[in-house]
C-alpha positions as CSV (number, residue, x, y, z in Angstrom):
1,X,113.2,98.9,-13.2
2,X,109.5,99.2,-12.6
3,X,109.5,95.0,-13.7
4,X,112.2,94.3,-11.0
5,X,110.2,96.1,-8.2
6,X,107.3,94.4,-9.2
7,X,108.4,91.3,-9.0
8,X,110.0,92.0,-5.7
9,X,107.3,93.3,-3.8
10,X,105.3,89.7,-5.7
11,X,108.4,87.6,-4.0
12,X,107.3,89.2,-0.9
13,X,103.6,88.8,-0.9
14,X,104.3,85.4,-1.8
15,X,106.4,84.6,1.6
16,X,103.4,86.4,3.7
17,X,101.2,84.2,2.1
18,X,103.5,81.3,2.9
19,X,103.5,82.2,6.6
20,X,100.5,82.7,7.2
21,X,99.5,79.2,5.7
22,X,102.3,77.6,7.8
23,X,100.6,79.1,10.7
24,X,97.3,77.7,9.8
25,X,98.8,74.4,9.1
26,X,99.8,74.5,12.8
27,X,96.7,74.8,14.0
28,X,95.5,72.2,12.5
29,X,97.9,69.6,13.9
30,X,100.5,69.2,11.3
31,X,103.9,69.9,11.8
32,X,106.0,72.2,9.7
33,X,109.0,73.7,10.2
34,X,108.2,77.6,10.2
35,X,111.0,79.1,9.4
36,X,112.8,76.4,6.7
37,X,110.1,74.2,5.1
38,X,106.6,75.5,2.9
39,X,103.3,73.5,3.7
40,X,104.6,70.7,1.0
41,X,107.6,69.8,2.7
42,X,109.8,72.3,1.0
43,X,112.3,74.6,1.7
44,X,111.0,78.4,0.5
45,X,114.3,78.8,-1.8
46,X,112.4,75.4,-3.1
47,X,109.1,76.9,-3.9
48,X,107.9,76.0,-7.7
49,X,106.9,78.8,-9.3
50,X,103.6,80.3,-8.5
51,X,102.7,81.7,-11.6
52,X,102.6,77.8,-12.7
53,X,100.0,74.9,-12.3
54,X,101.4,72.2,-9.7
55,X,100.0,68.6,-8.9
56,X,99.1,68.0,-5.4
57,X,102.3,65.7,-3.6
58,X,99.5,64.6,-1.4
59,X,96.0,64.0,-3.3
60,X,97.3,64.3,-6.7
61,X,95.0,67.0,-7.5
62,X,96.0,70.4,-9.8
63,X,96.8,73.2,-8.1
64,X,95.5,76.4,-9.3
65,X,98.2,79.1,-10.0
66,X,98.5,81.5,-7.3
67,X,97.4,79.0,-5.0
68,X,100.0,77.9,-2.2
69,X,97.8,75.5,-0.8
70,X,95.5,72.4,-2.1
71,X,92.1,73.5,-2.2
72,X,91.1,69.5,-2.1
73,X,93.5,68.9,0.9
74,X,92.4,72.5,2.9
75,X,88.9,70.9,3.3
76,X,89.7,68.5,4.8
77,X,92.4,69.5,7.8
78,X,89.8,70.9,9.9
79,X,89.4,70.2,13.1
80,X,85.7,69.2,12.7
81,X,86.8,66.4,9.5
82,X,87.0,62.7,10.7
83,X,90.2,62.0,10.3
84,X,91.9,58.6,11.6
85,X,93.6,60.2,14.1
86,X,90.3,61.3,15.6
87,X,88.4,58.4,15.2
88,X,91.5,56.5,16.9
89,X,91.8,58.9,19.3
90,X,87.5,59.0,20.2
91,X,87.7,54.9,20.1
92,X,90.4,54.7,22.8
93,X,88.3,57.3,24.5
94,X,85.3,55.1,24.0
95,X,87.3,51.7,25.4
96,X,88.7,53.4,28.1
97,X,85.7,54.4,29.6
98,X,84.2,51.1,29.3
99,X,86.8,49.8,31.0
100,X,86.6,51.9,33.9
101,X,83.1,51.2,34.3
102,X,83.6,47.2,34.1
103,X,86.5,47.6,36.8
104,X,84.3,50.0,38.9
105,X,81.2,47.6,38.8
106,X,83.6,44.5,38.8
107,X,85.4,45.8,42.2
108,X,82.1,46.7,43.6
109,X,80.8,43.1,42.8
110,X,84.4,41.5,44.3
111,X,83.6,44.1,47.4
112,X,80.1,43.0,48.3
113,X,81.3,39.1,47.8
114,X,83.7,39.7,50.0
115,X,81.6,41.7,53.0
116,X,78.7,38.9,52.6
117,X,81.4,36.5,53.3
118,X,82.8,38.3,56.2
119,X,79.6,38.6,57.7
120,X,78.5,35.0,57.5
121,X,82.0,33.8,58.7
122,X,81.6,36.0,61.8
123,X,77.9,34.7,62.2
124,X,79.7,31.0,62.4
125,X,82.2,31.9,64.9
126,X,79.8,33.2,67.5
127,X,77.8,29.8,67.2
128,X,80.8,27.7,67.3
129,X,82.1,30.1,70.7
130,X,78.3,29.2,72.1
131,X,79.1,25.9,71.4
132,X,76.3,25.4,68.3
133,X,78.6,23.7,65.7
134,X,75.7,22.6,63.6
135,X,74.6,26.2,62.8
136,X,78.1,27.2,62.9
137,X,78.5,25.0,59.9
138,X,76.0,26.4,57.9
139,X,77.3,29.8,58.5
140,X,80.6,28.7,57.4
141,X,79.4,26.9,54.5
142,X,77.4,30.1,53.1
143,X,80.4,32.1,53.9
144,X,82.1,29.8,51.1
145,X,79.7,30.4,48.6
146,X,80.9,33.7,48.6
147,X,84.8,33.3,49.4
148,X,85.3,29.9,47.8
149,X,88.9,29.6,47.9
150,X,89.4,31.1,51.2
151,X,91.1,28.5,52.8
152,X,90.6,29.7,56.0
153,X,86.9,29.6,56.1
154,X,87.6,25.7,55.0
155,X,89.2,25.0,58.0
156,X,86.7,26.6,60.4
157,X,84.1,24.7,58.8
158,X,86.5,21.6,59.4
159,X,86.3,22.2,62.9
160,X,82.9,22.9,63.7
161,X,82.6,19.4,61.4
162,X,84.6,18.0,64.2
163,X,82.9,19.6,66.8
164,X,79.7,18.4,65.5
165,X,80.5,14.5,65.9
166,X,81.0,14.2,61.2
167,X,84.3,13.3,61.8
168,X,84.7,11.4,58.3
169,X,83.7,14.9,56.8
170,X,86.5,17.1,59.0
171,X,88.9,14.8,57.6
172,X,87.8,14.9,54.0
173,X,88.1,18.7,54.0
174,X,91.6,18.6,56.1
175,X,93.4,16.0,53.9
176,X,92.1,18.6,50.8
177,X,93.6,21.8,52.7
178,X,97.0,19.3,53.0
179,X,97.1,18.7,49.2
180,X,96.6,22.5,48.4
181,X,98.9,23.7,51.2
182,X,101.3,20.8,52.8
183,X,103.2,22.7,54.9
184,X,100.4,24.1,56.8
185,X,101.0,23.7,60.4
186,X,97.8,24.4,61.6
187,X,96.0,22.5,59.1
188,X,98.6,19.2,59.8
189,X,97.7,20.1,63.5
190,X,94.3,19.5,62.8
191,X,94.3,16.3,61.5
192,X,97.3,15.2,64.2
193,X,94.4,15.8,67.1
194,X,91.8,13.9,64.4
195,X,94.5,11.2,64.8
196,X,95.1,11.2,68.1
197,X,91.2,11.5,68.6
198,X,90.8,8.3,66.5
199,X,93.8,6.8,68.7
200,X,96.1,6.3,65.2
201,X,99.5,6.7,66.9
202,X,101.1,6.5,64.0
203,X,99.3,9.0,62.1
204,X,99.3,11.4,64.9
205,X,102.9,11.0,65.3
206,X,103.2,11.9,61.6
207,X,101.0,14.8,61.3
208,X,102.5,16.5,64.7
209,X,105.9,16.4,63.2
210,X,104.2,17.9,60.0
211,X,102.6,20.2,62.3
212,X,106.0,21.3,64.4
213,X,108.3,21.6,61.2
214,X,105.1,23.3,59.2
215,X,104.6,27.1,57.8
216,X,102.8,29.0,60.7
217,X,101.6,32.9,60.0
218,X,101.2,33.8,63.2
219,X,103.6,33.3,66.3
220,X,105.2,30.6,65.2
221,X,107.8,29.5,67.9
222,X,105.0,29.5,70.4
223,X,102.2,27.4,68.4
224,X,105.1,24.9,67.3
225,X,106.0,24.7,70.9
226,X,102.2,24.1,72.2
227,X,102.1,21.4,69.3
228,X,105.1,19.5,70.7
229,X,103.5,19.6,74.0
230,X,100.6,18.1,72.9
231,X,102.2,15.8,71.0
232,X,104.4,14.8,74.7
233,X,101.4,14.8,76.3
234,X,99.8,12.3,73.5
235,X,102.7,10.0,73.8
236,X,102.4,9.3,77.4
237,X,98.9,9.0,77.7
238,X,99.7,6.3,75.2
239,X,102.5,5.0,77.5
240,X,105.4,5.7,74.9
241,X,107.6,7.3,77.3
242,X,110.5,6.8,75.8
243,X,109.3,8.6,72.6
244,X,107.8,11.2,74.7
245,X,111.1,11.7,76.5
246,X,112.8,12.3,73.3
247,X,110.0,15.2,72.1
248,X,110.8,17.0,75.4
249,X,114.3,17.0,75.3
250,X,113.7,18.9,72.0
251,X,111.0,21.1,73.6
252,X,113.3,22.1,76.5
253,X,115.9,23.3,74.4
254,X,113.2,25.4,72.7
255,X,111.8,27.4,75.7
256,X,111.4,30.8,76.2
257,X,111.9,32.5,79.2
258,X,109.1,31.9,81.1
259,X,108.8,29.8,84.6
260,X,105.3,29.0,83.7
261,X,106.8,27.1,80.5
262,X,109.7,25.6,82.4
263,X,107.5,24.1,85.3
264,X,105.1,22.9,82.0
265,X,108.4,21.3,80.7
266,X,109.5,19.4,84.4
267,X,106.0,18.0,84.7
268,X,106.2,16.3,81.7
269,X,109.8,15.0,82.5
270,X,108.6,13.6,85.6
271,X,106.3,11.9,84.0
272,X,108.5,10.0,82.0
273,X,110.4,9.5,85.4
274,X,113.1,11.6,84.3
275,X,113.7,13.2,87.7
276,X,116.9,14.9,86.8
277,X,115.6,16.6,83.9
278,X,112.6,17.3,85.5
279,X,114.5,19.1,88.3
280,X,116.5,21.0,86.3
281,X,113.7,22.5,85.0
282,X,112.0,23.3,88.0
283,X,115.0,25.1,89.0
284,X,115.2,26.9,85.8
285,X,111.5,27.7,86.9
286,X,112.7,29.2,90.3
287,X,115.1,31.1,88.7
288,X,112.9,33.5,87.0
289,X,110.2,33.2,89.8
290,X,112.0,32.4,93.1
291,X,108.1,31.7,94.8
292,X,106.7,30.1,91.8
293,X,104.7,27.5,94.0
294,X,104.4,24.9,91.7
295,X,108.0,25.0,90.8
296,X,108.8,24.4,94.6
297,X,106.1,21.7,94.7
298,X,107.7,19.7,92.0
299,X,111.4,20.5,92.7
300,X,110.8,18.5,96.1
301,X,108.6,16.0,94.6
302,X,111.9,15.1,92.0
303,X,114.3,15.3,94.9
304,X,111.7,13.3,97.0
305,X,111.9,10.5,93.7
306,X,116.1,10.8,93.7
307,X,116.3,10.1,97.5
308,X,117.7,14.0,97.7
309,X,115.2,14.3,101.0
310,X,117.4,16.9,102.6
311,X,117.1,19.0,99.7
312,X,113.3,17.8,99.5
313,X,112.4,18.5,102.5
314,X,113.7,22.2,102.3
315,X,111.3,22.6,99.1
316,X,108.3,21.4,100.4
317,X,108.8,23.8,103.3
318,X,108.7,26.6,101.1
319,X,105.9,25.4,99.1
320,X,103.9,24.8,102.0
321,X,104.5,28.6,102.9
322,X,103.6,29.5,100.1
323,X,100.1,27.4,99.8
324,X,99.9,25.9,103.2
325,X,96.4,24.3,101.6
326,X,98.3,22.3,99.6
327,X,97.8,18.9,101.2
328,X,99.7,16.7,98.6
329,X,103.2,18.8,99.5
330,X,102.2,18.6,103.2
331,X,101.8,14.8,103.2
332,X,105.1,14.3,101.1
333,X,106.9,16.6,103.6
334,X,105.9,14.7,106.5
335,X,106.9,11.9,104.3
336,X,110.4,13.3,104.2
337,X,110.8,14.1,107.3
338,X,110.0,10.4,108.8
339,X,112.3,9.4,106.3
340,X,115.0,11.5,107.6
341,X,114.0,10.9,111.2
342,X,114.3,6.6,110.9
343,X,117.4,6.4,108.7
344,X,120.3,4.9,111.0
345,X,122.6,4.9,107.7
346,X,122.9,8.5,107.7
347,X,126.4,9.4,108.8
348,X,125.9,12.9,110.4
349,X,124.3,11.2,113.5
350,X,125.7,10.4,117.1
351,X,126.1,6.4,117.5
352,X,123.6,6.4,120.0
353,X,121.2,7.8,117.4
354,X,121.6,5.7,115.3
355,X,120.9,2.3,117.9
356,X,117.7,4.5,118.6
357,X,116.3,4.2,115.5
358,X,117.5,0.9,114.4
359,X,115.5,0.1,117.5
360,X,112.3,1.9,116.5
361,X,113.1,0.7,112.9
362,X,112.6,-2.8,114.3
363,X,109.8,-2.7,116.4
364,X,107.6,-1.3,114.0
365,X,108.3,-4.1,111.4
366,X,107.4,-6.4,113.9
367,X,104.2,-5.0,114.7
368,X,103.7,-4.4,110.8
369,X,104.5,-8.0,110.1
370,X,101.6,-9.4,113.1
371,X,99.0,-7.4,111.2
372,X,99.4,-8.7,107.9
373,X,100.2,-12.8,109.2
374,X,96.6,-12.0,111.6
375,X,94.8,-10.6,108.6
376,X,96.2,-14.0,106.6
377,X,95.6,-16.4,109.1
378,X,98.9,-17.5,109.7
379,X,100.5,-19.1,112.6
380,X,103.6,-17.0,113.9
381,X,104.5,-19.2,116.5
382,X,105.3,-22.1,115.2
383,X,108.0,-24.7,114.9
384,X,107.9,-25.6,110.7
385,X,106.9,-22.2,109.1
386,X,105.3,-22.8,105.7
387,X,104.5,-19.4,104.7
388,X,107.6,-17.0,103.8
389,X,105.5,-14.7,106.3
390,X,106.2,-17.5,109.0
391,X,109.6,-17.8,107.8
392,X,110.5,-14.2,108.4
393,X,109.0,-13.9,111.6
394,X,110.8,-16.8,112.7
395,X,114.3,-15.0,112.2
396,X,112.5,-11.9,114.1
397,X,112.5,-14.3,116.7
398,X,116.0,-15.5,117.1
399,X,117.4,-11.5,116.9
400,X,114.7,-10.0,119.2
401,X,116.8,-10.9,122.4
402,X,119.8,-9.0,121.3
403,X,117.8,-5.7,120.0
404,X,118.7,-3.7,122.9
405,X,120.0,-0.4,123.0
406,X,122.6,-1.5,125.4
407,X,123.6,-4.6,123.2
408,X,123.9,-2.6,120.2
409,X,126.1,-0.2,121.1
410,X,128.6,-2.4,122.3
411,X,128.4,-4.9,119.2
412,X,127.4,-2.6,116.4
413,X,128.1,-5.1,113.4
414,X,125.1,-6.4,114.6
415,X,122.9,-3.5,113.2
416,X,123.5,-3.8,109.5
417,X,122.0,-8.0,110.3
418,X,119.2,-6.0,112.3
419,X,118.3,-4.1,109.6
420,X,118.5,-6.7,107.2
421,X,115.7,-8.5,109.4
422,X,113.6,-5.3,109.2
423,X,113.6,-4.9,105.0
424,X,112.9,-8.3,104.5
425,X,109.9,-7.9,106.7
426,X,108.5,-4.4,105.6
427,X,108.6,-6.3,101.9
428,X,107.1,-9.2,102.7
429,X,104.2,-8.0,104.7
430,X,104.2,-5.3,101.3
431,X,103.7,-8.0,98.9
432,X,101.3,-10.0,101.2
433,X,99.4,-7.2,102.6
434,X,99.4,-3.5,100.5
435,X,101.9,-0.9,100.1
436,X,103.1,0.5,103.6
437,X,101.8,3.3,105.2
438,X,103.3,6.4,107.7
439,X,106.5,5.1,109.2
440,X,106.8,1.7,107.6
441,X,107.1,3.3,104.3
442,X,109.8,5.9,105.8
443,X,111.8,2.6,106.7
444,X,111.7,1.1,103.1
445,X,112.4,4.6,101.2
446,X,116.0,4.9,103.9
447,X,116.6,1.7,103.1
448,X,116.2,1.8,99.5
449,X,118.4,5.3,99.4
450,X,121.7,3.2,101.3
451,X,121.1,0.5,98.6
452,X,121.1,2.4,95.4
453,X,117.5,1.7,94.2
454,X,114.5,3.9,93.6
């Protein structure tokens, strides 16, 4: 009885032992389960025999009886022993570190590139705004050793290059932004003004279009639409009208709401002598801004070009209102009115109106045609006319009896032959002697306007 109590309160001792080396096991980073598994992997129902020697599962080292643990293992599971684990652990430490000091001294380098590049750069563009490209080009230039693939910078230094005269240089740096970026519009831009600088139609043509249909960071729709208008404008400095015609009906479907833009858009059409698109413009203009003076100006100037004088003469009225110092509108409204004034064609006028000014219509060619045959030295009164001067004087002649007010009232077939007489000489002493002047111009525009002719 005294064996069996023994042995239990040894069974005992033995688990507190066992617990208290799982415990210390914990400590020391391995993982056992405490309340199933011994410090060998084994379950305590498991647990050899203390009383026994046992090998070591781990080292292969003899266990000494009454020892739960391996003496050889123990001494080395502390916390202080170099294990793998901590060497590991201390060299990712170690690398970690380093890199955060190479990124820290890396981003500081990237950072002071970058600010010695942004410095020079803004050195560049205050000489190129006070209009010293050369320096502005050594600016930009340093400004690249320290931002080399900032493709910005490039193109600044292109134009300072062609600000500077080096033209061959601009280009060699513009055609190398186009190969890294093609679809650059502002870069294809560039080398459309080198082109049209150079006077390469061709080559302008291509790298405007380039330039319009291109990749554009900021506001697009408006720097597309100032490159079309250059491009118009190109065109019909270059007297391609036709082409030019064809860019503008693009642009004007493109327009914002702006008169200024419209009035832009109708200045260019007139140009090209489209009147009709110009004045639709213009009134697109004047519906946004009903006093917009230009738009007045050159909505009377393309009524003035159709033959439309009524409707002229009522725009050139406001205009002059609104910029009575504008001497061109003034001179094309007085213009307009003589026109209106001399035509005897126009059918809201009395009868006896219209004799008046058929009258006054053909006094004033006759007079105009003496000046230009004196200033020639021909002969107007003469039997065999030999100049076609002569020749049209001498049918001035045969009607100047019957140009009476009194006659042409009672035969007014006659005043369509009258003013035949009166065209004929207004062109002739034209051709012979300068474009007409004041009220002989009046009679050729009313006369043009009956016959269907600009």
């Amino acid at each position: 009885m005294l064996a069996d109590q023994f042995l239990t309160i040894s069974r005992q001792g033995v688990r507190i032992d066992l617990a208290l080396s799982v415990a210390r096991a914990s400590t020391s980073g391995e993982r056992h389960a405490a309340s199933s598994e011994g410090p060998y992997g084994t379950a305590d129902k498991d647990l050899a025999d203390p009383s026994e020697d046992r090998l070591c599962p781990r080292c292969g080292n003899k266990i000494p009886r009454h020892e739960l643990r391996c003496p050889s293992c123990a001494s080395h599971q502390g916390w202080w022993s170099p294990q793998r684990e901590t060497v590991l652990l201390l060299s990712l430490l170690g690398l970690g570190l380093l890199f955060t000091v190479t990124g820290f001294a890396t981003k500081r380098y990237h950072e002071t590139q970058k600010t010695l590049a942004e410095q020079w750069y803004a050195r560049g563009e205050a000489e190129l705004k006070a209009g010293r490209p050369q320096a502005a080009i050594d600016d930009f230039e340093t400004a690249l050793l320290y931002a080399q693939s900032n493709t910005f910078y490039r193109l600044r230094l292109a134009q300072a290059l062609l600000a500077a005269g080096r033209i061959e240089e601009a280009r060699a740096h513009l055609l190398s932004l186009r190969e890294q970026e093609p679809e650059n519009g502002l870069v294809n831009l560039e080398l459309g003004r080198l082109a049209v600088r150079q006077g390469k139609l061709s080559d302008a043509l291509r790298d405007y279009h380039r330039a319009i249909y291109g990749i554009w960071e900021n506001e697009p729709e408006d720097t597309r639409r100032q490159a079309r208008l250059e491009l118009c404008q190109f065109l019909l400095e270059h007297g391609d009208r036709a082409e030019a015609e064809s860019e503008l009906i693009a642009l004007a479907a493109d327009l914002p709401e702006d008169a200024e833009a419209h009035v832009q858009a109708g200045g260019l059409f007139f140009e090209t002598k489209d009147y009709n698109r110009a004045l639709t413009q213009f009134h697109q203009a004047l519906g946004l801004e009903r006093s917009q003076e230009a738009a007045l100006a050159g909505a009377g100037e393309a009524s003035f070009q159709m033959a439309r004088y009524e409707e002229a003469k009522e725009y050139f009225e406001r205009a002059v209102k609104e910029n009575p110092a504008d001497a061109h509108v003034a001179r094309l409204l007085e213009m307009t009115n003589l026109v209106l004034g001399i035509d005897p064609f126009d059918h809201r006028i009395s009868a006896r109106e219209r004799v008046r000014r058929v009258v006054r219509a053909f006094d004033e060619a006759v007079v105009r045609l003496e000046q230009c045959a004196q200033s020639h030295g021909d002969l107007l009164e003469t039997s065999q006319p030999q100049t076609l001067i002569e020749s049209v004087y001498a049918r001035i002649q045969k009607l100047r009896s019957g140009v009476r007010a009194r006659t042409l009232e009672r035969n007014p077939d006659l005043i369509a032959q009258v003013m035949d007489v009166v065209v004929e000489a207004e062109t002739v002493a034209s051709s012979s002697c300068g474009a007409p002047q004041g009220l002989d111009q009046a009679i050729l525009l009313a006369a043009q306007r009956h016959s269907g002719t600009q």
